[in-house]
N, C-alpha and C positions, 0 to 999 in steps of 0.2 A: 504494500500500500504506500504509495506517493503522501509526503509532508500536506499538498494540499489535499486532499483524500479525508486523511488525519483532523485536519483544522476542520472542514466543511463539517467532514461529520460530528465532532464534538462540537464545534460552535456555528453550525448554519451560514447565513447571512451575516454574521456578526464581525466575521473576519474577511479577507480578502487576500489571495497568494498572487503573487507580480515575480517572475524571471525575466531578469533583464541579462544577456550580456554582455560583460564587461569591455571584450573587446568592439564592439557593434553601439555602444552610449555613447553622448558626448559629454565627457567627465564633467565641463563647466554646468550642466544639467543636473549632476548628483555629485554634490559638492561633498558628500559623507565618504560618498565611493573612494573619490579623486585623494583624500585624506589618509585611507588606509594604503591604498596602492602605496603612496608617497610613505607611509610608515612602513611597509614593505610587508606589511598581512598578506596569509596565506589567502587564497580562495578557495570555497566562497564564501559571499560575504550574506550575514544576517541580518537586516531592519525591522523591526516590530516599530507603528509610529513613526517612522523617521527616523528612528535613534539606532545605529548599528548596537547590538547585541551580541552577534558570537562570527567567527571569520575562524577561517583552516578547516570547518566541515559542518556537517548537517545532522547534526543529533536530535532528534524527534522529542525525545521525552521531554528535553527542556526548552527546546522551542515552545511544547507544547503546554507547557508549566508556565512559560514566562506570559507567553498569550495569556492562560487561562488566568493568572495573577492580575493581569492589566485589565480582564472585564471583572474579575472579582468571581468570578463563577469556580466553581467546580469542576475537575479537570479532566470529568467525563470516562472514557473506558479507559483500560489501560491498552499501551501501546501493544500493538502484537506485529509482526514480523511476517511477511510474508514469505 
């Protein structure tokens, strides 16, 4: 099961999954982006809000924790592994 999969289904409508690539943006557009590159963070990179949160990989459970912290809700099933 795909991260947004994950999201939709524990939080409906309330969240929203955006992949952009990094080579294909134009950095001055994601000034957050242009920051890490320059800091030399792995990809890829995390945004919950605007705010970069986690960079070097895609861990579900806390993606899915940090989301679920920010509506304040409950963190719905637990992750399973396809």
């Amino acid at each position: 099961m795909e991260l947004a999969e994950i999201l939709e289904r524990d939080y409906g409508e309330k969240v929203k999954v955006e992949y952009f690539d990094a080579q294909q943006i134009k950095m001055e557009e994601h000034p957050g982006v242009e920051e890490l590159v320059r800091r030399r963070y792995r990809f890829p990179y995390v945004f919950i809000n605007g705010e970069a949160r986690f960079a070097g990989g895609i861990v579900y459970p806390r993606i899915k924790d940090a989301v679920g912290e920010i509506l304040g809700e409950e963190h719905g099933e637990d992750f399973e592994e396809d």
